[in-house]
FIVO-163605 format. One record per residue (C-alpha): residue in three letters; x, y, z. Coordinates in steps of 0.05 Angstrom, whole numbers, plus 5000, padded with zeros to 4 digits. Example, Ala and Ser with C-alpha at 12.3 -4.5 7.8 and 13.67 -1.06 7.14 Angstrom:
<pts>
ALA524649105156/SER527349795143/
</pts>
This chain:
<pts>
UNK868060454708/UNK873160914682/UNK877860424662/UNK873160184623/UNK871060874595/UNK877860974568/UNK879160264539/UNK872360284503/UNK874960964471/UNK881560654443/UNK881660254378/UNK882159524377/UNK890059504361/UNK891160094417/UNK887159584469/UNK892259084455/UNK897659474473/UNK894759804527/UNK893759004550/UNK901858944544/UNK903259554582/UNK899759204641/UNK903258574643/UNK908658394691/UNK915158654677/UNK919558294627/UNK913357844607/UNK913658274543/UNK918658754511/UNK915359214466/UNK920359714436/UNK918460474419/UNK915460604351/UNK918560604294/UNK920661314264/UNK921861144191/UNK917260684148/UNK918560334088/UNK914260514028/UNK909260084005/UNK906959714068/UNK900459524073/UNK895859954128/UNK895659544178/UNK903159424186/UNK903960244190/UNK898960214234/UNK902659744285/UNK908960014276/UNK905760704300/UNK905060314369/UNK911959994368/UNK918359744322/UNK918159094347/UNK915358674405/UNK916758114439/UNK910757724464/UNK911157254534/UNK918857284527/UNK921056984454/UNK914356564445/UNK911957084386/UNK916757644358/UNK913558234316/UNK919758424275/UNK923159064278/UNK921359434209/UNK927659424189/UNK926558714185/UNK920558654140/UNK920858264081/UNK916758264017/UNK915557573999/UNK911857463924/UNK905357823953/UNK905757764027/UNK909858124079/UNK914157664131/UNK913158094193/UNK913057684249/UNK915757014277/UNK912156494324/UNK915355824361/UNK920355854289/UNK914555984236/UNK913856604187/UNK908356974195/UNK906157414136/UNK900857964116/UNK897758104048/UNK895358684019/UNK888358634051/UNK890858514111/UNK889557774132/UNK894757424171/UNK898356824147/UNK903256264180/UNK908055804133/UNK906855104162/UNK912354694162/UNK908354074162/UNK903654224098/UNK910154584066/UNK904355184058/UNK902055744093/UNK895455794134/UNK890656384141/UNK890756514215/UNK887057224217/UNK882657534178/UNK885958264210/UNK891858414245/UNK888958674310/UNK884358124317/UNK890457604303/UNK895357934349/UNK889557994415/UNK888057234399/UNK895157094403/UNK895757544464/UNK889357094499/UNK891656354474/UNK899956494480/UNK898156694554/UNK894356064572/UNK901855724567/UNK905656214617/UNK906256414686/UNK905757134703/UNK913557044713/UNK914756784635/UNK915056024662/UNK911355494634/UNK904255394666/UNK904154764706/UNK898754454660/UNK901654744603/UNK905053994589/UNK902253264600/UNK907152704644/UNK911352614566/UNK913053334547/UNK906853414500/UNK901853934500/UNK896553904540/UNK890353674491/UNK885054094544/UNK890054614536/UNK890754694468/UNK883954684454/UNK882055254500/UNK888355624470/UNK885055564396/UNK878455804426/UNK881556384454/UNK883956594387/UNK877056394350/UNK873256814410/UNK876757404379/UNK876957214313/UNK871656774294/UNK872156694221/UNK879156594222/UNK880355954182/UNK886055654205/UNK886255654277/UNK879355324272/UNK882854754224/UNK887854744281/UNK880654564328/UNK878954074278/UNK885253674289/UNK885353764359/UNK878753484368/UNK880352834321/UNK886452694360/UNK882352624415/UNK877652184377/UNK871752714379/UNK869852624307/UNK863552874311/UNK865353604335/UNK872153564291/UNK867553494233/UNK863453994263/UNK869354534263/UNK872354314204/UNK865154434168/UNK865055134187/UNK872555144166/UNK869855094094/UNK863955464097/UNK867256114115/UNK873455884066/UNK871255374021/UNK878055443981/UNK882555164049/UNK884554464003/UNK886854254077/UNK880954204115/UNK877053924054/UNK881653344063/UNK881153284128/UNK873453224130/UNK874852584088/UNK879052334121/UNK874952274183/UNK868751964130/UNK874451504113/UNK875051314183/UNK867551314190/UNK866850804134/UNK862751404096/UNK866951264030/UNK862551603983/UNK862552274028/UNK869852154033/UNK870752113959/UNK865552803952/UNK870353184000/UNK876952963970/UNK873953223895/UNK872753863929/UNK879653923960/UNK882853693899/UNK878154103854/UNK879454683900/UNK886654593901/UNK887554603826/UNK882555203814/UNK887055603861/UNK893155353809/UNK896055073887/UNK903554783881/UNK901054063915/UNK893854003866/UNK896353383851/UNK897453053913/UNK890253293929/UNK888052833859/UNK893052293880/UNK888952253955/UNK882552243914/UNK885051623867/UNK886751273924/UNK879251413960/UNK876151243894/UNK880850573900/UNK876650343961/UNK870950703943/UNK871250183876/UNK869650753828/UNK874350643762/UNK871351203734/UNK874351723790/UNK880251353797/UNK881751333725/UNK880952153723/UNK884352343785/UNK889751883764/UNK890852313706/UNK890353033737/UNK895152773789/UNK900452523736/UNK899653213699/UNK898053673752/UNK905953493788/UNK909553073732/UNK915053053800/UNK909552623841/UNK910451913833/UNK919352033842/UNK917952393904/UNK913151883933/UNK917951373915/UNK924051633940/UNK919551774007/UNK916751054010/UNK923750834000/UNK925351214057/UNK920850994100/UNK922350324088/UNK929650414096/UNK928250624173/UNK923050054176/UNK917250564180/UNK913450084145/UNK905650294159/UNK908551074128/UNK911050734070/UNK905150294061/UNK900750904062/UNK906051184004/UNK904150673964/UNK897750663972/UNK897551313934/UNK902851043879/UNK898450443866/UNK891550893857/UNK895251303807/UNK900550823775/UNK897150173785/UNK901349783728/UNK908550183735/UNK913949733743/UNK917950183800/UNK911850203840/UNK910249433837/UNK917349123857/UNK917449673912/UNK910049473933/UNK913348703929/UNK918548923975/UNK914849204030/UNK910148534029/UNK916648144033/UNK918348494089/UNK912648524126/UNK911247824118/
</pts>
């Protein structure tokens, strides 16, 4: 009971570290903290480097820079990296992670000290108390254990429920393992608690897509894409390009014909990028990637001459 007394009397930061201080040794290295700050930082940042200049979580799995190592960044502050990926703060203190496969950044915490004690919980779930890999921590071909990363994003969303990325992350899990039903389920509450994440938008059509719901799919693409633009996002119109093609084999014209435009003037770069990528794909005989390229170039250039001898090709070759 008097643990407990004196946890409940520290703040929610100070419980993390007091978590870290009773790890096994060399698990984690936190260093001591930091006697100069730069001006400017946001509070929460001065507030962990109180505790420490730098930490390194489960060996190298998560770094908290050194402050000497922060890095303003337009309006976000790189402090922190994780399995290669910046991780960044803004001014009101919610946590975000560039993701390499989006070519964005994610919101992963709506506050630093719940971020860091879910990445505490779901980092742990991988490791030994010796810093090795947990036995289940990999299936039979080097992959992550689906079960495994599951209950790793649930340890973050148990301490930070409204978090909207790791419970994207859920989402995805959850269709990968072909539970639609309770991916759309996450994903739903994704948008309700951020209904300007483009991302998950798009990914509750595309599981309508899958579910031949086309007119729902087409719905939640014009909020993605609608959201995307609104927010003035760098990929809006890839977001309109996805929703031309849904309109495509939704057979609305009308859509088509609109998100069409927006794509065309929302990234005037679009339709060279998707070509040089379907080009690509075709040159290492990816051929179901470069059909899905095209897909989009056809919705959005259906009569461009580029796009039609490279659709030609990729029938020739196929066939």
């Amino acid at each position: 009971m008097a643990k407990k007394r004196r946890d409940d009397e520290l703040d929610s930061l100070s419980r993390v570290f007091a978590q870290l201080d009773e790890a096994p040794p060399g698990l984690h290295d936190v260093e001591s903290p930091a006697p100069n700050l730069a001006a400017g930082l946001p509070p929460a940042l001065i507030e962990l480097y109180a505790h420490c200049d730098g930490v390194r979580l489960y060996v190298d799995a998560v770094e908290i820079l050194p402050v000497s190592r922060v890095e303003l960044t337009g309006e976000r502050w790189k402090f922190a990296e994780s399995e290669g990926a910046a991780i960044f703060i803004d001014q009101r203190g919610r946590i975000w992670r560039d993701d390499e496969s989006l070519d964005d950044a994610v919101c992963e915490g709506t506050r630093l000290d719940r971020w860091l004690a879910g990445i505490v919980d779901s980092t742990g779930l991988f490791y030994d108390p010796d810093g090795e890999f947990a036995e289940d921590a990999f299936d039979e071909e080097g992959e992550i254990n689906p079960d495994l990363r599951e209950r790793a994003l649930r340890a973050q969303l148990k301490r930070d429920p409204t978090a909207p990325g790791p419970r994207w992350r859920l989402g995805l899990a959850l269709i990968d393992q072909e539970l639609l039903d309770k991916a759309r389920d996450q994903l739903e509450q994704t948008v309700a608690g951020d209904p300007t994440f483009a991302w998950a938008w798009l990914d509750l059509a595309r599981i309508s897509e899958r579910l031949g719901e086309l007119t729902n799919a087409v719905d939640e693409c014009r909020m993605a894409a609608e959201t995307a633009e609104g927010a003035r996002h760098p990929q809006a119109g890839y977001f309109y390009s996805q929703l031309a093609r849904l309109a495509v084999r939704n057979s609305d014209e009308v859509v088509r014909v609109h998100a069409a435009s927006k794509a065309a003037q929302l990234d005037p770069t679009l339709k060279t990028a998707q070509l040089a990528g379907a080009r690509e794909c075709m040159a290492s005989e990816d051929r179901l990637s470069a059909a899905g390229l095209l897909e989009l170039l056809r919705a959005v250039w259906p009569r461009d001459l580029e796009v039609l001898d490279l659709a030609r090709k990729l029938d020739e070759a196929i066939n």
